[in-house]
C-alpha positions in Angstrom: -152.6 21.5 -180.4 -153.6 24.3 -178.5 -152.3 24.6 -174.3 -153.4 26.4 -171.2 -150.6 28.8 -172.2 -151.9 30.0 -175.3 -155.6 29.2 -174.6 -155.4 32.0 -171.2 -155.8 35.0 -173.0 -158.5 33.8 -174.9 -160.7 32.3 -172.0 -160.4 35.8 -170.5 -161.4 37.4 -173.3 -164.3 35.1 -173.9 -164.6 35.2 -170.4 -165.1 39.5 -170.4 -165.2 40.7 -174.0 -164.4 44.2 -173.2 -161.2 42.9 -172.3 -159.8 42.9 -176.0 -161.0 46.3 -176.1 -158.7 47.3 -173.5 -155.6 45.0 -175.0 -156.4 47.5 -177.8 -156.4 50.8 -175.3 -152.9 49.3 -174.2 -151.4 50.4 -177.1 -153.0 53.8 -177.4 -155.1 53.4 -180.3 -158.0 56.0 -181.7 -161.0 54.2 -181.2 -164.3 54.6 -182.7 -167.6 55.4 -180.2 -169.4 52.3 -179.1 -171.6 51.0 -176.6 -171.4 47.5 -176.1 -169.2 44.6 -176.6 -170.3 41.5 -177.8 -168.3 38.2 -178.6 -168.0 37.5 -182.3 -167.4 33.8 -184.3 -163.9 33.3 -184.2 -164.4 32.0 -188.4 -162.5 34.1 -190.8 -163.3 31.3 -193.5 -163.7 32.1 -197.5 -165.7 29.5 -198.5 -163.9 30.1 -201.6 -160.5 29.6 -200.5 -160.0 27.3 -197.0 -161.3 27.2 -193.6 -159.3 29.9 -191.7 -160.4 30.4 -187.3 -158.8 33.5 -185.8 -157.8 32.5 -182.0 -160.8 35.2 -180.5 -163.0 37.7 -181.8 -165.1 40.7 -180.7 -167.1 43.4 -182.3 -168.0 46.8 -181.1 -171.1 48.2 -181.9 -173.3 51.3 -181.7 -177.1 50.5 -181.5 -177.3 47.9 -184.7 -174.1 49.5 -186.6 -170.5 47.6 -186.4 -167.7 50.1 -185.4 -165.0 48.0 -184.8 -163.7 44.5 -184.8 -161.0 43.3 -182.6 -159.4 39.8 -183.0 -156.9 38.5 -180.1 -154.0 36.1 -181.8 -151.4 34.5 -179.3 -148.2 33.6 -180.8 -145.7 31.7 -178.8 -143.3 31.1 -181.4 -142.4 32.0 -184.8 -144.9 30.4 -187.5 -144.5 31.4 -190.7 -147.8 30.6 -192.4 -149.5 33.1 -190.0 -147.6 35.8 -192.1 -150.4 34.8 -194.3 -153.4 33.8 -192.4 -153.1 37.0 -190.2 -153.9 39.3 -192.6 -156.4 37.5 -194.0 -158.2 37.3 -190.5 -158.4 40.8 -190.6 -159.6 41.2 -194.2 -162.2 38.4 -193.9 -163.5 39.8 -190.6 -163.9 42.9 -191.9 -165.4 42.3 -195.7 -168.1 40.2 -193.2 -168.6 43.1 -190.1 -168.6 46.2 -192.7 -165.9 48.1 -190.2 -162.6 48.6 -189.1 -161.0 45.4 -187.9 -157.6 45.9 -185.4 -155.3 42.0 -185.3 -153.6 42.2 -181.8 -151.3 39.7 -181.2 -150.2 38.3 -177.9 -146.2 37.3 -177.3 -145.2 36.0 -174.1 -141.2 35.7 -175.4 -139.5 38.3 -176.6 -138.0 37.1 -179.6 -141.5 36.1 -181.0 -143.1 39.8 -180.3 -140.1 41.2 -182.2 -141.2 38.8 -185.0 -144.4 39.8 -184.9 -143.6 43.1 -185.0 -142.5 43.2 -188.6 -144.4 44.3 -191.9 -145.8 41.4 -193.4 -145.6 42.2 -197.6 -148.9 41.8 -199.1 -147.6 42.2 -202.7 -149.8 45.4 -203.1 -147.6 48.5 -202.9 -147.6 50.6 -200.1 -149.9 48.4 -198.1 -147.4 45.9 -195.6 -150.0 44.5 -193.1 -148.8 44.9 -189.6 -149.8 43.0 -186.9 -150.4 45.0 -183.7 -148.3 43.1 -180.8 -148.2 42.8 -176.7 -145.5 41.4 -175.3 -143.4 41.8 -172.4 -141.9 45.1 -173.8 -145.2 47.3 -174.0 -147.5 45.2 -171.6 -147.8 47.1 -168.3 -146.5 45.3 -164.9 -149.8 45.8 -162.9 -148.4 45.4 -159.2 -151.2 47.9 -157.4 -154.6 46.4 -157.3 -157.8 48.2 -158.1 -159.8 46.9 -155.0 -163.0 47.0 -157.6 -161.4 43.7 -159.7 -162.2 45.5 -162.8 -157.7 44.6 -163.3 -158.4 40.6 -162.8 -157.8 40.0 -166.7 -155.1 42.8 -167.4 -153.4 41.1 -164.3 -154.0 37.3 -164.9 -152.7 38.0 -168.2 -150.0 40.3 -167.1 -148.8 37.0 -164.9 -148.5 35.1 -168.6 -146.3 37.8 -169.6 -144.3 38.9 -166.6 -143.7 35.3 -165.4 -139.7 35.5 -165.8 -139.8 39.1 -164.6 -138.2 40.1 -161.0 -141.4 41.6 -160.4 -143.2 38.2 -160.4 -144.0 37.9 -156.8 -145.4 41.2 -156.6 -147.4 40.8 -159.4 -148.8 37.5 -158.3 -149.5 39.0 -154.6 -151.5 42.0 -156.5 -153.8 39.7 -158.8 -154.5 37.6 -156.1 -155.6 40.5 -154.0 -157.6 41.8 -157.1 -159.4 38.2 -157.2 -160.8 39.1 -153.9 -163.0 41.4 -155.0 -164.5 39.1 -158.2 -166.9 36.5 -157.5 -165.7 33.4 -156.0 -166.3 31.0 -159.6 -164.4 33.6 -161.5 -161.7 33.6 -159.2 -160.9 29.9 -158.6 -161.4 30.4 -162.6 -158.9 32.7 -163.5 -156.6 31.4 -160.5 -156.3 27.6 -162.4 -156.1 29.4 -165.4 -152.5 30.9 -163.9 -151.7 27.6 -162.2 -152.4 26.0 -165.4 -150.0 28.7 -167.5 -147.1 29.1 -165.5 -143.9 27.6 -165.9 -142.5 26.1 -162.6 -141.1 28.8 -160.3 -143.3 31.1 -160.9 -146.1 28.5 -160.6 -144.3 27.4 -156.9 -144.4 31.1 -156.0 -148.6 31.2 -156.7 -148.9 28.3 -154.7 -147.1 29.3 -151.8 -149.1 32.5 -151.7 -152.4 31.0 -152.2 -151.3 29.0 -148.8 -150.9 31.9 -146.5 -153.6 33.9 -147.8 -157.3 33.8 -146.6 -159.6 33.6 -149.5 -162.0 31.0 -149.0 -161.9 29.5 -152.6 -157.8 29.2 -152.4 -157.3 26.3 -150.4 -160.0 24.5 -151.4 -159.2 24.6 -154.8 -155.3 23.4 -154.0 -157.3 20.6 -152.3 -158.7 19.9 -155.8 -156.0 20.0 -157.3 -153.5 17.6 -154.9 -156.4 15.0 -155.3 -157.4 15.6 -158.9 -153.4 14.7 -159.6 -154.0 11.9 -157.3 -156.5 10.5 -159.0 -155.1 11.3 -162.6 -152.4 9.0 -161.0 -154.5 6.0 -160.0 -155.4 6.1 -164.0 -152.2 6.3 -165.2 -151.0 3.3 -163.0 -154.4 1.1 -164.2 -153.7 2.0 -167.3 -149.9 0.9 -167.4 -151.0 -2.4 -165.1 -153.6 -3.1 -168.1 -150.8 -2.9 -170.5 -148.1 -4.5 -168.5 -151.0 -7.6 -168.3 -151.7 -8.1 -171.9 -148.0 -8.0 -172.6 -147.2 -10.4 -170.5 -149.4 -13.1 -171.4 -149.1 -12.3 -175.7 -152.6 -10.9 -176.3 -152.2 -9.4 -179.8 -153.8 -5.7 -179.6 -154.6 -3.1 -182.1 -153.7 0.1 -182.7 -157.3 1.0 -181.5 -157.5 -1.3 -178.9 -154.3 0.4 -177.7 -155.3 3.9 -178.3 -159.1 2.9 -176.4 -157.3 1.9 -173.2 -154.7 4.7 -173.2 -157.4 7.0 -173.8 -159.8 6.1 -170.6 -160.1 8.3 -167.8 -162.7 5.8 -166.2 -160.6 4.2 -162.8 -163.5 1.7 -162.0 -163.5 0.8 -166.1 -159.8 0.3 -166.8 -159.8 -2.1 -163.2 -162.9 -4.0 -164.5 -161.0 -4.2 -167.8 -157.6 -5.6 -165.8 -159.5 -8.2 -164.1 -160.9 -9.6 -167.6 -157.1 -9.0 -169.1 -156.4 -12.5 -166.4 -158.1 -14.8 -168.2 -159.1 -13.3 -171.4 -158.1 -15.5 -174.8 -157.7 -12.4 -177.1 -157.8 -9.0 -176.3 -160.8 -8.1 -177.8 -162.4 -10.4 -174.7 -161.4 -7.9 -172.8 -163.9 -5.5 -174.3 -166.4 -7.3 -174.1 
């Protein structure tokens, strides 16, 4: 199951494809000439072997020619079958593109980049696949904003990264400043995308910011949030009211039954199902 942690880096990159081209410039790779960026299926499948989905994909190209393909991994902790589907990614991507394909992989902890960071044996000699990895060692603390916003993704990552740093305050004063200049949607974007991500002091620090600055979108969209948990609330109390009712009077449910009530997010359907649950002679009255 994928989170807002791991899905982050990805929605920025799907959000701004030339932002995997920079991850690559990050670590000071040679890369070919190209002129545009263009998002690429995230499939690395072999119909031959198994259904394999790298995390993100883009490929450069020069008029109609591939030059290079980039795919974007994040790992947050140590999985051993990607020592296998990684470079496979790479070599499926690029037997389909006809070019150069780089695997850069994203590690928030530590311990995971220096994982990462090891030759992967192939079982050809001489030819160890190595992934290429960002982590909190090599990924630069951005705490000066551009004033053009052209540093929103390096930074909104960078928050991902950083987020247990002593820097984390000023790095969360600096992308906020560099939202300014980005329009107001990709802001309030990129800024739940960080509220979403962050562990809770870091998170408390955004928050506290976002209340004494003077963007427009930032308040409104704490506003959302305080009464889209409210309402998330009102579900989860239906929902455990429903329950709590058919318990109560001995109605036998199923497993689906079950799963169909746990699964609504509709307030006004889970009341109009608790008013049924009263007099209802199975559970499946309830339902209609």
């Amino acid at each position: 199951m994928t989170t807002n942690v791991h899905d982050t880096p990805l929605k920025l990159c799907r959000a701004r494809p030339r932002f995997a081209v920079e991850l690559a410039e990050m670590l000071d790779l040679a890369l070919p000439a190209y002129s545009e960026v263009l998002p690429y299926s995230e499939s690395a499948t072999d119909v031959e072997v198994r259904d394999l989905n790298a995390d993100n994909v883009v490929v450069c190209r020069e008029g109609d020619q591939n030059r290079l393909g980039i795919i974007v991994e994040v790992q947050r902790g140590k999985d051993k079958d990607k020592l296998f589907s990684w470079p496979a990614y790479q070599a499926n991507i690029r037997h389909r593109i006809q070019a150069p394909v780089l695997l850069i992989v994203i590690c928030p902890r530590p311990s995971v980049a220096a994982w990462a960071t090891e030759p992967i044996e192939t079982g050809q000699p001489g030819s160890d696949f190595r992934a290429l990895v960002l982590g909190s060692a090599n990924y630069p603390k951005l705490t000066e904003p551009s004033g053009t916003g052209e540093l929103a993704e390096r930074m909104v990552l960078g928050t991902l990264i950083h987020e247990h740093a002593e820097e984390i305050e000023q790095l969360l004063t600096a992308v906020e400043e560099e939202l300014a200049s980005r329009p107001e949607e990709v802001a309030k974007r990129y800024t739940e995308y960080m509220l979403g991500q962050l562990s809770q002091q870091p998170r408390a620090i955004l928050e506290a910011l976002m209340q004494h600055e003077t963007y427009p979108y930032q308040s409104k969209l704490l506003a959302d949030r305080e009464a889209r948990g409210k309402a998330e609330g009102r579900v989860e109390e239906a929902i455990e009211m429903l329950l709590a009712i058919i318990e109560t009077r001995g109605l036998r449910i199923t497993e689906n039954e079950r799963r169909r009530i746990e699964d609504c997010g509709d307030l006004a359907q889970l009341r109009a199902w608790g008013k049924l649950s009263i007099t209802a002679r199975s559970a499946a009255d309830i339902f209609g």
